[in-house]
N, C-alpha and C positions, 0 to 999 in steps of 0.2 A: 541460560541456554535456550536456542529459538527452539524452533522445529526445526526437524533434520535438515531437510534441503536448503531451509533458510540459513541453518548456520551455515550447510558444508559453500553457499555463496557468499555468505559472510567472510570466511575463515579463506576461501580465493580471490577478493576483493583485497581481504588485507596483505595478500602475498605479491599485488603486482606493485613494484618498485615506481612505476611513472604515472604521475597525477594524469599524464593525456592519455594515458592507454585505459585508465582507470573513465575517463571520462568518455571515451568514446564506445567502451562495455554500456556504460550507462544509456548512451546516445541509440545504441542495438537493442539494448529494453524499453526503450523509448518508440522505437517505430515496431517492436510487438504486441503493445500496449491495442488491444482490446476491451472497447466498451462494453459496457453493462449489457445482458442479453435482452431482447424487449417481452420476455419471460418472467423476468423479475422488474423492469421497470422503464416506464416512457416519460419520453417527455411530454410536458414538462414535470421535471423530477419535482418530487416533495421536499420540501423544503428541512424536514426534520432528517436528510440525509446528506445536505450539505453541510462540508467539512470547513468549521470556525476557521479563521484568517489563514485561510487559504488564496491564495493572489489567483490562482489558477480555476478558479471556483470547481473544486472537487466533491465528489460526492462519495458516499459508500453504502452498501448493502450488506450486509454479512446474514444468512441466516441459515439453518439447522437442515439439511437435505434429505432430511428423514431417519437418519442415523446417526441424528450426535455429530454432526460433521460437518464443518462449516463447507456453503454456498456462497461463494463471492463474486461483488459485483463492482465495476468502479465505473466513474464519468467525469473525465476532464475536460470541462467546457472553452475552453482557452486553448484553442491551437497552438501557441506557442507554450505554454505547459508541458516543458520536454522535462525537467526532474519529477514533478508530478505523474504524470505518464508513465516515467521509467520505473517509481515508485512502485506506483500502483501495479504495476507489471509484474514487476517482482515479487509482491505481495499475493497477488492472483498465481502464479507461478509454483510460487513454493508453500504458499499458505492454505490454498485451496482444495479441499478435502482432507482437510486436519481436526480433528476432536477440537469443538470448540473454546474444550477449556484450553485448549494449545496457546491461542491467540493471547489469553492473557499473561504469556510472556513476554511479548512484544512490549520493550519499554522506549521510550523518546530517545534514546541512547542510539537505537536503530539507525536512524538518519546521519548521523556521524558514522557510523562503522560501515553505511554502504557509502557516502559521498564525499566523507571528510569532513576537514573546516572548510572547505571555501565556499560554500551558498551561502548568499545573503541572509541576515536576520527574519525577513519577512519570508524569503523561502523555507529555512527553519520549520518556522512556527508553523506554516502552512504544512507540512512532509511529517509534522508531532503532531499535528491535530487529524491527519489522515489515521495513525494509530491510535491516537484517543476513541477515534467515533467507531473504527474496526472492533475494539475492545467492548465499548459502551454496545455494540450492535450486538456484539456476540452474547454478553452477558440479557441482552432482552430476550434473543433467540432461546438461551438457555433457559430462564425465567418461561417464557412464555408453554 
């Protein structure tokens, strides 16, 4: 189970019957996709926040806002990075101000249940490695 909001979009994602309606939801999280605030971080980003085989070269921030609560932050450097983007949007959306240990529910599983089978293999990898590094961030915030 995600966090709330992430499933209850989860759980309406898998209710719409047409792969184009499904994609053009996607394409509307895509142009609300807001960068990283220059609060948490400038360019040029650090490189320990770039997201592994990521085509769209992605970045993430995830950190503790003072109350156990993830602060998130994302950077798709690749203008055309429209699943990236939408990704990340929806993750900022429904993840953001959630107990950090929430995050490590987020399994690679994610990526199919918002977009399907149809992204390519290297988008894939790119949209799993986006929740690997949210995970890995979260669990430094927690440590830290």
């Amino acid at each position: 189970m995600y966090p709330k909001e992430l499933q209850r979009l989860v759980d309406y994602l898998n209710k719409i019957p047409s792969q184009q309606e499904r994609t053009q939801m996607l394409i509307s999280y895509a142009r609300k996709f807001k960068e990283v605030d220059e609060s948490i971080a400038t360019r040029p980003f650090d490189r320990s926040h770039r997201v592994e085989h990521c085509e769209s070269e992605g970045f993430v921030w995830v950190d503790d806002n003072g109350d156990g609560k993830a602060k998130m932050g994302f950077a798709v450097e690749n203008p055309q990075g429209i699943s990236a983007k939408a990704f990340c949007a929806i993750l900022q959306k429904t993840c953001d101000g959630e107990p950090l240990e929430t995050l490590f529910s987020l399994d690679e599983d994610l990526v199919y249940h918002i977009f399907g089978k149809q992204l390519s293999m290297g988008k894939n990898m790119g949209l799993m490695g986006i929740i690997r590094m949210v995970k890995q961030h979260a669990k430094n915030a927690i440590e830290a």
